[in-house]
C-alpha positions in Angstrom: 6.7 -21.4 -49.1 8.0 -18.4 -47.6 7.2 -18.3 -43.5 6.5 -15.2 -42.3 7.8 -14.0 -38.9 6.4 -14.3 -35.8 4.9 -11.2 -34.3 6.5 -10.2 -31.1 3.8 -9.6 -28.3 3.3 -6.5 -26.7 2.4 -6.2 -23.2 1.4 -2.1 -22.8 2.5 -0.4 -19.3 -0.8 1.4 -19.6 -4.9 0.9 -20.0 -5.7 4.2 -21.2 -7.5 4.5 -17.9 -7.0 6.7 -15.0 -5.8 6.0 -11.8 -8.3 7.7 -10.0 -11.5 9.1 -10.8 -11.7 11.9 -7.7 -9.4 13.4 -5.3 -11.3 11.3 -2.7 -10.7 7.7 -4.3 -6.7 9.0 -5.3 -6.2 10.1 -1.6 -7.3 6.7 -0.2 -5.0 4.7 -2.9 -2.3 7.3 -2.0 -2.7 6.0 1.8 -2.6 2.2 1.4 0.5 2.4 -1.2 2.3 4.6 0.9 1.9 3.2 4.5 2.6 -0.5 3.1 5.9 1.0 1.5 6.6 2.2 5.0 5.7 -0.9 6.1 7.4 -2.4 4.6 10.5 -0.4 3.9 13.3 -2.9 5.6 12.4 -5.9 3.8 13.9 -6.0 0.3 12.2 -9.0 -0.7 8.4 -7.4 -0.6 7.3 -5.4 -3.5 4.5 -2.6 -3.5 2.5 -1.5 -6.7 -0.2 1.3 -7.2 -2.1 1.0 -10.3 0.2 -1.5 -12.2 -1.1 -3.5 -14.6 -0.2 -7.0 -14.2 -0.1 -9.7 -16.7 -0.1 -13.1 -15.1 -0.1 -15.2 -18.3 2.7 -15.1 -20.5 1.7 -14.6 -24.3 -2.2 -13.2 -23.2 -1.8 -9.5 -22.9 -5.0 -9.3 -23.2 -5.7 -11.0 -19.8 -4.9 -8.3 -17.6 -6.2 -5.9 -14.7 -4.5 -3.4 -12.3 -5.0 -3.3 -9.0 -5.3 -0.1 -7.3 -2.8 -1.0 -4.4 -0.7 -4.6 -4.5 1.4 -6.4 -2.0 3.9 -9.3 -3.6 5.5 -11.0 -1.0 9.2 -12.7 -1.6 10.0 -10.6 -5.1 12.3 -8.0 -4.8 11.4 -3.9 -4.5 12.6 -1.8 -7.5 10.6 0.5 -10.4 8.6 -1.8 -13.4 6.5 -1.0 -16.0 4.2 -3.8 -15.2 4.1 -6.8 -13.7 4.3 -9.8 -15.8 3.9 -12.8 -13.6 6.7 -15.2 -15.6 9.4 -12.8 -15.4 8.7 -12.7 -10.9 9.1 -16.4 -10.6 5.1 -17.0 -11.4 4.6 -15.2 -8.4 1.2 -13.7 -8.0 0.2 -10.7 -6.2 -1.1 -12.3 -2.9 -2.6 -9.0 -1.8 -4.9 -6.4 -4.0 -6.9 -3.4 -2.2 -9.5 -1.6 -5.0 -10.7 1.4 -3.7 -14.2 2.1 -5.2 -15.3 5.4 -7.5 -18.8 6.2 -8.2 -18.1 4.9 -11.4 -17.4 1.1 -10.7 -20.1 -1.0 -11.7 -21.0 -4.1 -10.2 -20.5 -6.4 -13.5 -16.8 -4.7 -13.1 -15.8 -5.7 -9.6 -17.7 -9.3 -10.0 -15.3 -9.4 -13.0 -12.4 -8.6 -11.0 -13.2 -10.7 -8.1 -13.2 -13.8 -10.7 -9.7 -12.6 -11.9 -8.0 -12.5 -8.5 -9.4 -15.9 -7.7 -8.6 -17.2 -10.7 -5.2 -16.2 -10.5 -4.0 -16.7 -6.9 -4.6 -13.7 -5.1 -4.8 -14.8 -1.6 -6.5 -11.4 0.1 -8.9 -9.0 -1.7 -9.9 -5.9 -0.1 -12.7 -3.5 -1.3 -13.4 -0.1 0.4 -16.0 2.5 -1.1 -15.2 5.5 0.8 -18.3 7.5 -0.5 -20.3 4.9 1.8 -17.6 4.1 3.6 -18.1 0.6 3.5 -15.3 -1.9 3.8 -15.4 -5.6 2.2 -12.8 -8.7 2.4 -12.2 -11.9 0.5 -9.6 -14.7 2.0 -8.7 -17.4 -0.2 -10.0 -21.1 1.1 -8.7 -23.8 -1.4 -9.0 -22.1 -4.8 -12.0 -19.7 -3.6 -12.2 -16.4 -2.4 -14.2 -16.2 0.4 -16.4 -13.5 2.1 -14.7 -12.9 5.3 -18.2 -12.4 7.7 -16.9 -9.6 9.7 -13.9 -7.0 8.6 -14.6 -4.8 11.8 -11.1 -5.8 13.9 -10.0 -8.2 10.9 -6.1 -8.5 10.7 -4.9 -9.5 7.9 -2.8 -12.2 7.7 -0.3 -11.3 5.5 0.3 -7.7 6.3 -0.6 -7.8 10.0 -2.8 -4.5 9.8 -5.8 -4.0 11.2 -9.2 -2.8 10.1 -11.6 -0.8 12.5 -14.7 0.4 10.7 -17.2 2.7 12.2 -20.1 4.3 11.1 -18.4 7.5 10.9 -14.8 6.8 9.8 -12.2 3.6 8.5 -8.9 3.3 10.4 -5.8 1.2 9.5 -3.2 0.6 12.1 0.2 -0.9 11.6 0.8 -4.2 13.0 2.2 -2.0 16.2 -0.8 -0.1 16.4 0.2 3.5 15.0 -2.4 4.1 12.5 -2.1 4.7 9.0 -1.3 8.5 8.4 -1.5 10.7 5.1 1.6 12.4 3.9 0.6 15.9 5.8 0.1 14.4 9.0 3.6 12.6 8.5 4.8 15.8 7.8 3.3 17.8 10.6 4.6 15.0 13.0 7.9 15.6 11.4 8.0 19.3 11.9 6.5 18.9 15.0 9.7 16.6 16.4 11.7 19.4 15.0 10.5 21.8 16.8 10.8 19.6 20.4 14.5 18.7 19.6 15.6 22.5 18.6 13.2 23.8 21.9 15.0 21.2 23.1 18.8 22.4 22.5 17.7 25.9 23.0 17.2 25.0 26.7 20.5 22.9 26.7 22.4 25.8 25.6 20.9 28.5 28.2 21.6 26.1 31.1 25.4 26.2 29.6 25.3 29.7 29.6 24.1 29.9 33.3 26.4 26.9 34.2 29.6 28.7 33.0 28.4 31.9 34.3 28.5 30.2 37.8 31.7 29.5 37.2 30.9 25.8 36.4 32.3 23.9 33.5 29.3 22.0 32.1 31.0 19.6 29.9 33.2 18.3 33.0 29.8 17.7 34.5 29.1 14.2 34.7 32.3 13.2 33.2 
């Protein structure tokens, strides 16, 4: 009897799907992965994916999902394809964030909700900003749990803060600078550009007057 080969298992890097369905969902996922990178940035040992698929059971490729934004503590930063849970130690993602589209269905994120318990996530965050409404699950035992009141909430993992308002959600660091978009970063940037050569410009004139007066300035002080 001839035996025929096993067939090896392919675990895709992508759904088919896209990452975002409009510029307003993409900009929101933009802000969480970016501002947990930054972070996060010092500690080598704390990944951060944006719509990654992760595979948390070797030889099921079909059991799946990708977060929109994920935090996985004590695995190391660096690019992959996906995140297939036996090659990271079996460590699971113990943060997700889903930002919401017009198009998620309820059925979809009661589906999702099931995986992440099911497989260890430890804090699940949910934020629809067409009606700007903000949701949080914190694992108890083997549940996820509705946490009552996300208004103030802190994580406890990533030490960030929620504020929630009728009019607007805010996300401040754990030393209370507020998440910021990658134009305002770069506004502030060009901004403390501008101080520091403003800032030489007025150095330079009071050496000119200085040695105009006859006074050395770099023996000033000295």
């Amino acid at each position: 009897m001839t035996l025929t080969p096993s067939r090896k298992l392919i675990y895709p890097d992508s759904d088919g799907q896209p990452m975002a369905d409009n510029t307003l969902q993409f900009r929101w996922i933009v802000l969480f992965k970016e501002n947990l990178e930054c972070l996060f940035r010092d500690n080598l040992d704390v990944f951060v994916g944006g719509d990654l698929l992760w595979y948390p059971v070797e030889g099921h490729p079909e059991i799946r999902v990708a977060p929109d934004v994920m935090v996985v503590f004590n695995r190391p930063k660096g690019e992959r394809g996906s995140y297939r849970q036996w090659e990271e130690n079996g460590i699971a993602p113990q943060v997700v964030f889903e930002i919401l589209s017009p198009g998620n269905r309820l059925a979809e994120m009661a589906k999702k909700l099931e995986f992440y318990e099911q497989y260890g996530v430890e804090e699940y965050y949910i934020y629809d900003p067409q009606l700007n409404e903000l949701s949080g699950y914190q694992r108890v035992g083997n549940r996820l749990r509705v946490i009552e009141e996300m208004n103030g909430w802190v994580s406890p993992r990533l030490g960030i803060r929620f504020e929630l308002t009728d009019d607007e959600f805010l996300v401040y660091y754990p030393n209370g600078e507020r998440f910021k978009t990658t134009v305002e970063l770069a506004q502030e940037l060009e901004q403390t550009q501008q101080e520091l050569l403003l800032e030489r410009q007025r150095a330079e004139r009071l050496a000119a007057y200085l040695r105009s007066q006859g006074i050395n300035p770099d023996e000033i002080g000295g």
